[in-house]
C-alpha positions, 0 to 999 in steps of 0.5 A: 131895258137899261136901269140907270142910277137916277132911275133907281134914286127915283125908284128909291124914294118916290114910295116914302114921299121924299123925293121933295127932301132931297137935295146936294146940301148935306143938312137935307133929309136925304143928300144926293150922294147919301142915296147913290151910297146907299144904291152902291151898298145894295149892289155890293149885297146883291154882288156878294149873293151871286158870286156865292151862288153863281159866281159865271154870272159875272165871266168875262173876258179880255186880251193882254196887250202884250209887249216883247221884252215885258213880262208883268202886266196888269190885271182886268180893272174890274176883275173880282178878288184876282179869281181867273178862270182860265187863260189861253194862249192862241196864236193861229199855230199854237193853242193852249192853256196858259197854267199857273205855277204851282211849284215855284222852284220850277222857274228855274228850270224856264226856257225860252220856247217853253209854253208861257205859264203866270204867276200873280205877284203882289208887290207893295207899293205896286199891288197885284201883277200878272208875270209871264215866264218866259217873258213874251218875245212877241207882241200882240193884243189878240193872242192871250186871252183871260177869263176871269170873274169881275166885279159889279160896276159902281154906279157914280153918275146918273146917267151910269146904268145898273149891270145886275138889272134883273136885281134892281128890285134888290138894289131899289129896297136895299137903299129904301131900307137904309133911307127909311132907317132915319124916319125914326118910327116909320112903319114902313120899314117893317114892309120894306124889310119884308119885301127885302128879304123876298126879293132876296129869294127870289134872287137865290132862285133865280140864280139857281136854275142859271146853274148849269145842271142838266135835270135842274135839281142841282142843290144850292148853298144858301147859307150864306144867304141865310146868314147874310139875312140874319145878321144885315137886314133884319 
């Protein structure tokens, strides 16, 4: 069941009577905009807690639309802190994996015909590209394929769905959270963080039997999660 943004708002709100104190106008209790960055900060909690336990969550993949001649393309819009999994090279013929260079006095010993190995360059005033060498002499948009870890989606319309619903309950008490900090003496809040940090385990454990792991007794590094809970939520 898809979860969209005005969902979560609702969902937010409708627990602490304000749905009547809200409004565009920023003099309100609570603005619109004041909410939808509240829901955008639970998602990046909830982000940042899955790519430390189980970041394939978040695998995806695209195709290089590569051009002849040019070897500097774009990274995946949505790729998370540059982390690539692999790239794969398959034309019907010929398939490989596509390396990284690791030592960068072997580009100058780069042919044409070699096996197509990439370098990330970050140049200023340009930001992070992906370099081919040798540069590509063909073209096509099926044959490079990368895999890579992405970003959870920013949720900026109302209509805009949640691509972490199994963590909506996250999201919802997250944002429920920081609205109810400005009802100063609101007893609620003590609740909401409580209920908070148990969604937050339940998350971890969730999370932990996604690992693959044959016998499901893999051990899991929930510090991060502990320090995460120590220090921002409480």
């Amino acid at each position: 069941m898809s979860v969209t943004l005005l969902d979560i708002r609702t969902r937010v709100l409708e627990p602490i009577d304000a749905i009547e104190a809200i409004s565009n106008n920023d003099d309100a209790m609570y603005s619109v905009a004041e909410v939808n960055r509240y829901v955008n900060e639970g998602i990046k909690k909830a982000e940042a807690m899955i790519h430390n336990i189980y970041e394939d969550y978040f695998l995806s993949y695209a195709f290089f639309n590569i051009v002849s001649g040019t070897s500097e393309y774009q990274l995946p819009s949505d790729i998370y802190a540059n982390k690539i999994r692999t790239i794969l090279f398959d034309n019907g013929s010929d398939k490989y994996v596509v390396r990284k260079h690791k030592h960068l006095e072997k580009l100058l010993d780069v042919e044409i015909g070699d096996h197509y190995k990439y370098l990330l360059l970050n140049k200023a005033g340009v930001g992070t590209k992906f370099k081919f060498t040798p540069t590509p002499n063909f073209s096509s948009n099926s044959t490079i394929a990368i895999y890579y870890i992405r970003e959870a989606a920013k949720l900026e319309t109302d209509g805009d769905e949640l691509d972490i619903p199994e963590f909506a309950d996250f999201v919802v008490l997250y944002a429920r959270k920081e609205c109810l900090k400005k009802q100063i003496g609101n007893p609620m809040l003590l609740d909401c963080k409580a209920e908070l940090k148990e969604e937050g385990q339940a998350m971890v454990d969730t999370l932990s039997t996604m690992i693959p792991d044959q016998d499901y007794t893999l051990e899991v590094d929930t510090s991060f999660y502990e320090d995460f809970y120590n220090t921002e939520l409480l």
